[in-house]
C-alpha positions as CSV (number, residue, x, y, z in Angstrom):
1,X,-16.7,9.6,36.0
2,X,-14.6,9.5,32.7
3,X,-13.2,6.1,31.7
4,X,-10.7,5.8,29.7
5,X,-11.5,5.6,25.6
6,X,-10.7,2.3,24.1
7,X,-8.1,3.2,21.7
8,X,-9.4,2.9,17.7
9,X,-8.4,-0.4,15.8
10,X,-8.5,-1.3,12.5
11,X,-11.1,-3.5,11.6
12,X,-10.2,-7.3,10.0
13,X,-12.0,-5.6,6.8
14,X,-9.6,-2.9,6.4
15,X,-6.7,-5.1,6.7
16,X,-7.6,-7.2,4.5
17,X,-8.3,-4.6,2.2
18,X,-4.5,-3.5,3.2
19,X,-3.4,-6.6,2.1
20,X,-5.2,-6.8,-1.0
21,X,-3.9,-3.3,-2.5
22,X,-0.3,-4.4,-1.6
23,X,-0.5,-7.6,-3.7
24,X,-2.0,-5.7,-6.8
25,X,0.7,-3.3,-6.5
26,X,3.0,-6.1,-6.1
27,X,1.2,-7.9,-9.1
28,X,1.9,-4.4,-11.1
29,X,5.3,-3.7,-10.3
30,X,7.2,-7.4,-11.0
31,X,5.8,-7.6,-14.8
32,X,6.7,-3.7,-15.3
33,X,9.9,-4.1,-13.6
34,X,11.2,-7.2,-16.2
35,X,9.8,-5.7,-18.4
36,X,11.6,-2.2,-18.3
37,X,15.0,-4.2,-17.2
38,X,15.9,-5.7,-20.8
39,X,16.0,-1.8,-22.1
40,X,16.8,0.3,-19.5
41,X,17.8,-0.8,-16.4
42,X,17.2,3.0,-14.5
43,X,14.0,3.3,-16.0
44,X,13.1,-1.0,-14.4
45,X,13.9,0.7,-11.0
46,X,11.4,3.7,-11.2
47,X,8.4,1.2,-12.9
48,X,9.2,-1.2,-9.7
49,X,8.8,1.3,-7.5
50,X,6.0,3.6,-8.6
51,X,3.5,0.7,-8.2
52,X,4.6,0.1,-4.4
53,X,5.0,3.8,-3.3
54,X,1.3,4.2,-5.2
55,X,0.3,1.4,-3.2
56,X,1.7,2.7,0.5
57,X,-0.2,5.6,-0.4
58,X,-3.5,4.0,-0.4
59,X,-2.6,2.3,2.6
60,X,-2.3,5.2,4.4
61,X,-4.9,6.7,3.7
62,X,-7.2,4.0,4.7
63,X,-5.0,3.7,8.0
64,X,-5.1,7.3,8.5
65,X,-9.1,8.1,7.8
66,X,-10.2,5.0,9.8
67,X,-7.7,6.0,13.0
68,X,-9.0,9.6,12.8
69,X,-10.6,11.3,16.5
């Protein structure tokens, strides 16, 4: 008789890691972001947002390669 797989978690570990590459990126991005913002305003957007998008990134890779079958 087949049961029913339980269906894969991520572990408190991996979240935590989750949680600590967010605030690094976070950490990056604010100082980049004020500091861009006195010169060029455009340019403040891209350095906020590189850090986070890099940091997503990580996040789902870690999500993805722990979820895998």
């Amino acid at each position: 008789m087949t049961g029913n797989p339980q269906p894969k978690r991520l572990t408190r570990g991996q979240i935590a890691l989750m949680i600590a590459i967010d605030i690094v990126a976070v950490a990056i991005a604010i100082p980049l972001y004020l500091f861009f913002a006195k010169n060029d305003p455009g340019a403040s957007l891209f350095a906020l947002a590189a850090p986070l998008v890099f940091g997503g990134f990580f996040n789902l890779v870690i999500a993805l390669v722990s979820l895998k079958p």
